[in-house]
GUKOLKOL-518506 format. One record per residue: residue in three letters; y, z, x of N, C-alpha, C in turn. Coordinates in steps of 0.1 Angstrom, whole numbers, plus 5000, padded with zeros to 4 digits. Layout:
// residues N
ALAYZXYZXYZX;...
// end
This chain:
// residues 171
UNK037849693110039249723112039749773098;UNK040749883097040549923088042049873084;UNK042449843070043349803064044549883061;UNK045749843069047049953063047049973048;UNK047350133045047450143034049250133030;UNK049450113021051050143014051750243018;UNK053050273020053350343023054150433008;UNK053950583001053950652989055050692984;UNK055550602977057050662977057450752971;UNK058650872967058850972961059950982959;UNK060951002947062250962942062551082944;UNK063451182951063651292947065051342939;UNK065151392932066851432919067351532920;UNK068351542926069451712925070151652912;UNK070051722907070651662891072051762891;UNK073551662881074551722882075351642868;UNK075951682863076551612853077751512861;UNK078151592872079651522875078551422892;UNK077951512901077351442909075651462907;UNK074951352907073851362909073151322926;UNK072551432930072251372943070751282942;UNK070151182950068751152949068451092968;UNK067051102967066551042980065650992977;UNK065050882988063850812985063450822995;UNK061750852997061050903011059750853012;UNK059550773019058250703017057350793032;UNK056050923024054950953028053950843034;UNK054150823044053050793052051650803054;UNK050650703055049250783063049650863070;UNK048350983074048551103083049751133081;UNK050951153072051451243066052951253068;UNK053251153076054651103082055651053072;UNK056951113068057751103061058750973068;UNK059350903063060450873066061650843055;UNK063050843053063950773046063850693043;UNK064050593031064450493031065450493023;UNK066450573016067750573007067750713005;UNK068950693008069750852997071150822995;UNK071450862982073250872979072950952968;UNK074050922959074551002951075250912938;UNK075150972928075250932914076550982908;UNK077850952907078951012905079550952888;UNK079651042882079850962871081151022867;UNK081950962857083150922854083751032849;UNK084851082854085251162852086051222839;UNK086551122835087551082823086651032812;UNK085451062814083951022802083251172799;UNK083551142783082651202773081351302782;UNK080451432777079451452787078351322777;UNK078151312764077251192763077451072770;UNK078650992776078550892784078150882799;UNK078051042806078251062818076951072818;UNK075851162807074751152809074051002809;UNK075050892801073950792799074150722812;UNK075350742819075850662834074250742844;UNK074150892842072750892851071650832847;UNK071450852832069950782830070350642832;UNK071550562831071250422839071050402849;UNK071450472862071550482873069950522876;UNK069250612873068150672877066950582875;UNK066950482864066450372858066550262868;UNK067750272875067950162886066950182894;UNK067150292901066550352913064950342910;UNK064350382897062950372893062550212895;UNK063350142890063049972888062849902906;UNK064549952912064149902926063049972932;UNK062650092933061850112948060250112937;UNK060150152924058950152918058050322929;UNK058850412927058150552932056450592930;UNK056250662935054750702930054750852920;UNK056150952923056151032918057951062923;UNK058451132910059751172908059751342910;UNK060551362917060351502921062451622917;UNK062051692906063351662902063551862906;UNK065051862906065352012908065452082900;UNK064852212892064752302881066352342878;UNK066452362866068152462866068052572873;UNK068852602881069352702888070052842880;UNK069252892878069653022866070753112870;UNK071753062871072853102879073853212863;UNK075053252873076153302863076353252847;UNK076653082852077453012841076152992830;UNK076152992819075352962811075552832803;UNK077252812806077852632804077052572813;UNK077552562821077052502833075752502839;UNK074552562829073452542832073052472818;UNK073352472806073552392799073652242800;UNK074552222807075052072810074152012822;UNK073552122828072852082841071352052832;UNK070852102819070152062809070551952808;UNK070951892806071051762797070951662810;UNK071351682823071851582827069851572832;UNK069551672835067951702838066851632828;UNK067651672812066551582806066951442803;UNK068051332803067551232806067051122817;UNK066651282827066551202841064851222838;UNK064851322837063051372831062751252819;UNK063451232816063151112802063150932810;UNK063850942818063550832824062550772834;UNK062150892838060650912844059650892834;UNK059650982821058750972807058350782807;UNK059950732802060050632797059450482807;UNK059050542821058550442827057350512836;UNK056750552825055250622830055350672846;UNK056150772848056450782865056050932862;UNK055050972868054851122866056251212875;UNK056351352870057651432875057151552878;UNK057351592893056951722896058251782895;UNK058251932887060051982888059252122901;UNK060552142904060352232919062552352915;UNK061652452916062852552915063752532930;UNK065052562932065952572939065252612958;UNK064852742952064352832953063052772964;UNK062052722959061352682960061252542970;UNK062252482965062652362978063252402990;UNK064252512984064252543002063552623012;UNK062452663002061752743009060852633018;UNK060452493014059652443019059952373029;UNK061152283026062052243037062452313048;UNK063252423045064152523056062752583063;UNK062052703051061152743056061952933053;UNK062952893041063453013033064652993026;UNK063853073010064653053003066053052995;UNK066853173007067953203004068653053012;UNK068252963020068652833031070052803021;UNK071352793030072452713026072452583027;UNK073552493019073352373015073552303030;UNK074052373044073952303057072752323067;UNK072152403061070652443068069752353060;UNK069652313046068652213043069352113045;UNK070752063047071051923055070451893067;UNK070752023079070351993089068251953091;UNK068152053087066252063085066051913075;UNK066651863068066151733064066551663076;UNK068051613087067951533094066651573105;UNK066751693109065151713118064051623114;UNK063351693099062351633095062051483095;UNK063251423095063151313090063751173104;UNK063951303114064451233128065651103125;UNK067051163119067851133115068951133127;UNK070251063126071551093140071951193135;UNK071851243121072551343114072351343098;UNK072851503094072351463077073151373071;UNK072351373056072551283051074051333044;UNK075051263037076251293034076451233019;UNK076951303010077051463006076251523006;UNK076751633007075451783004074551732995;UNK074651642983074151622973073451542977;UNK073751422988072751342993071351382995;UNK071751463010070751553012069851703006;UNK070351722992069651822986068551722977;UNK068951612971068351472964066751472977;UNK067251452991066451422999065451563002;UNK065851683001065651783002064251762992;UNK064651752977063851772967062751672970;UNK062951552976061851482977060851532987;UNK061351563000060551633011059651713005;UNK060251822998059651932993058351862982;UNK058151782978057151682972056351672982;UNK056651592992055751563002055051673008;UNK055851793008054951873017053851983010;UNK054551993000053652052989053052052981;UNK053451922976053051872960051651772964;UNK051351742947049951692955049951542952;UNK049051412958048951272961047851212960;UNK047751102954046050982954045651042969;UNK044251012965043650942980044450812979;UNK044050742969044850542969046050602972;UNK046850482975048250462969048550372958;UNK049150332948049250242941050250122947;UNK050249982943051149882952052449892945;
// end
């Protein structure tokens, strides 16, 4: 008889200075995803950007400590208009990448672009088309809520389907 293995968990990060979105999806044998958390990381409005980023790296540090992930799967800057605002999406990116560093958690980064291509199945997909294709995938009553929820859950999926995994699982 052969012995259940673990079920793989995967932290996924939409990274944001003001909202951070994340999910947590535990890869199955034979390759079955399911939820087990998603929300979002809101940090203080009326705070400094150095406090706002330390409010995520606490927060993200949580989320590492409770579920103990197999891999962190984080969303690239989005090379958009603002060159502020991809700046700030810098910082908030690297102490979330640094808190992965800091607790030996390997980090696959995956472009915009790139996640929705894997999820939706293309990569121009609006933020209600990878909501909805995450509740499918994941045989949900509905997506997950905020947008940010489910783009966090988005990034993780997109791990699972394309990124790569032990034979083991670790406990």
């Amino acid at each position: 008889m052969k012995e259940k293995s673990a079920d793989v968990l995967v932290l996924g990060i939409d990274p944001g200075t003001a909202v951070t979105g994340y999910g947590v999806v535990a890869r199955r044998d034979g390759g079955a995803v399911a939820l087990v958390e998603c929300g979002v990381i809101r940090t203080s409005p009326e705070h400094g950007l150095a406090n706002r980023i330390r409010e995520i790296y606490d927060a993200v540090v949580a989320l590492i400590v409770r579920h103990r992930p197999f891999v962190m799967s984080v969303e690239d800057v989005f090379h958009g208009k603002n060159a502020q605002s991809a700046l700030k999406l810098g910082h908030a990116r690297g102490v979330i990448l640094l808190a992965a560093a800091l607790h030996e958690l390997p980090a696959a980064e995956y472009a915009p672009r790139q996640i929705k291509k894997a999820v939706v199945g293309s990569g121009n997909a609006t933020k209600d088309q990878v909501g909805f294709m995450v509740m499918q995938q994941l045989k949900l009553k509905e997506p997950p809520k905020p947008a940010d929820a489910a783009d966090g859950v988005a990034t993780a999926l997109c791990h699972c389907l394309i990124g790569s995994f032990p034979v083991e699982t670790h406990p």
